[in-house]
Residue, then its C-alpha position, 0 to 999 in steps of 0.5 A: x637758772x635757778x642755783x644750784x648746790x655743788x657738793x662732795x659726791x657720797x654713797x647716798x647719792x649713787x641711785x640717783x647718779x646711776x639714772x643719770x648715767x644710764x641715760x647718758x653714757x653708753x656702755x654706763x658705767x656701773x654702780x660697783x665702778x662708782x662704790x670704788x671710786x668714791x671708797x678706795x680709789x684716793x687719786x678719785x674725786x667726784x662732785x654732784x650737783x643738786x637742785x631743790x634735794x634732787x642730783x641733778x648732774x655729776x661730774x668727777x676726775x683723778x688727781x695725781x700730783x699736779x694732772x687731773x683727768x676728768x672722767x665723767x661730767x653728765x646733767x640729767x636731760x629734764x636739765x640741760x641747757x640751763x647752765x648747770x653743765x658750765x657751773x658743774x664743770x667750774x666747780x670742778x675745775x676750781x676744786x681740782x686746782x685747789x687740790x693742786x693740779x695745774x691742768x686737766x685732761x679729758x676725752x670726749x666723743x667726735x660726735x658730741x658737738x655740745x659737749x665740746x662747746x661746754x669744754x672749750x667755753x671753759x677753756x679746754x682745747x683739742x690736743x688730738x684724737x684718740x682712734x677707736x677709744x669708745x668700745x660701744x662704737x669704737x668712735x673716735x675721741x678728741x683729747x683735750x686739755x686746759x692748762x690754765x686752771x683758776x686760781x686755787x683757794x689758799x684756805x682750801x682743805x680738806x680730810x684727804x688732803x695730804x700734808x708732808 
């Protein structure tokens, strides 16, 4: 697995986050969905990550006060199963810990076996199960939580961050 660059999602990056999420997700979300998330939703905070210039996956959550929620996390097909999922997914824990949440909450289908496996290996569990929560389907959804999130880098900052 060659390494990857983990880096703040922008603007510029929604082309090629949108292909990923249309193959991915069903229904997808839209490219007006992300333009709010990434400029006026403050609790929002979204990652990519990129392979030699390319987004090659995203991943991004909510963070209000100590609780995160991860969203969404996708890597483009041509990409799986090399590593970058559990790397994305790291990153994106450790930054939500730096900005101060001491867990996450997820929901995942019942039927996406890979995508558990990816949470639980990062220490995820199974908390219960949403009825119907996938409106394409109307699957099922395992809600899953990880309360022990890594140690948050005491010189991490940045422009969002507020400081009373």
């Amino acid at each position: 697995m060659s390494d990857c660059i983990i880096r703040r999602m922008t603007l510029l990056d929604l082309d090629e986050v949108l292909e990923i999420e249309n193959i991915t997700f069903t229904p997808p979300w839209s490219r007006t969905s992300f333009e709010q998330e990434l400029t006026r939703n403050v609790a929002a905070r979204y990652l990519v990550a990129e392979l030699d210039g390319k987004v090659i996956g995203y991943g991004g959550a909510w963070v209000i006060l100590d609780e995160s929620h991860i969203t969404n996390i996708a890597v483009h097909p041509d990409y799986r199963g090399h590593g970058y999922g559990k790397q994305l997914t790291q990153a994106l824990m450790q930054y939500l810990s730096n900005l101060g949440a001491a867990y996450s909450t997820l929901e995942v289908r019942v039927s996406n076996i890979t995508a558990q496996n990816l949470y639980k290996a990062n220490g995820f569990i199974s908390i219960g199960k949403r009825k119907r929560y996938y409106e394409d389907n109307n699957e099922d959804a395992f809600l899953m939580v990880c309360d022990h999130m890594p140690e948050a880098d005491p010189d991490f900052e940045e422009e969002e961050t507020v400081h009373e």
